[in-house]
N, C-alpha and C positions, 0 to 999 in steps of 0.2 A: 165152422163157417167155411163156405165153398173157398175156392181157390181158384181165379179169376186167372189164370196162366196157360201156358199152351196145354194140348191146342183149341185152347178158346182165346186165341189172340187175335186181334184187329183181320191176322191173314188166314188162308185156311194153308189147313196141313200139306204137307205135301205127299201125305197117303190117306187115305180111307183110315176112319176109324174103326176098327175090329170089333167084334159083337159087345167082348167083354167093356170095350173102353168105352164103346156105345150106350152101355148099362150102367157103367160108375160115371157119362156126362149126365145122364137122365136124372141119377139119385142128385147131383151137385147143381140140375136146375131146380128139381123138387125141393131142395135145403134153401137157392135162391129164393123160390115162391115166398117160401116162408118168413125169412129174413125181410123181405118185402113188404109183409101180411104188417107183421110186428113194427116195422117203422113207421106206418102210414097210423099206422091204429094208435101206436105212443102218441104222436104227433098230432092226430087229430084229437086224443084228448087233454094233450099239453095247452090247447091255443080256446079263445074263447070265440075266435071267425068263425062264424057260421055256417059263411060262402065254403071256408077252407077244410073246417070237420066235413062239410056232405062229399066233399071231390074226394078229399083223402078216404072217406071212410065209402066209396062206391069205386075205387083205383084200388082197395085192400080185397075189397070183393071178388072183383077182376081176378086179382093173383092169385085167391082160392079154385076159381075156374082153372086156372092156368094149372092148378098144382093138381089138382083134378084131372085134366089132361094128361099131362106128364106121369101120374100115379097110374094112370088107364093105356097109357102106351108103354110103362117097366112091365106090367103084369102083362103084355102082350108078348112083351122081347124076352124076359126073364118069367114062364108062370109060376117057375118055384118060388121065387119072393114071396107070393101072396100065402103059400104055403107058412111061412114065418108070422102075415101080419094075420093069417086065423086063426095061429095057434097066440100069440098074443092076444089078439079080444077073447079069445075064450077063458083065457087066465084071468081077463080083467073078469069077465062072465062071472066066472066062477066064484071069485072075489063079491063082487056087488051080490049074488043071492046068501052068501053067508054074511054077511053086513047085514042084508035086509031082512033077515031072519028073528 
């Protein structure tokens, strides 16, 4: 779970965030999107409101944009990241055609 502490406090820093610390705020907003995604989506199917699942469940949407964003500006700041998440689906890749065999 992210860590909501400086410098992500109510003030700003009193220096520039540094590349790398720029990269570990991006992954800790990307883990928020997420956390976000997952609250709205429980909750919208906790309640039997009608009104309240359509807001909650088009406000979880939202965050997936957001986390989409945030995903699309690390692989601009960091592009060896994405180096990590290709060799990951490839794994999974590789997995799903011996499954489907």
């Amino acid at each position: 779970m992210p860590e909501f502490s400086s410098p992500f406090t109510v003030k700003k820093s009193d220096r520039k965030l540094t590349r790398e610390e720029l990269i570990r705020a991006i992954r800790f907003m990307i883990a928020a999107e997420y956390e976000a995604i997952q609250l709205y989506q429980q909750t919208a199917e906790s309640t039997d409101d009608k009104l309240a699942q359509e807001v909650l469940i088009d406000i979880a949407n939202e965050e997936k944009e957001h986390a989409g964003e945030f995903l699309r500006l690390l692989h601009e700041l960091d592009p060896e990241e994405n180096t990590f998440y290709r060799e990951g689906y490839e794994e999974v890749e590789e997995m799903i055609t011996r499954i489907k065999k």
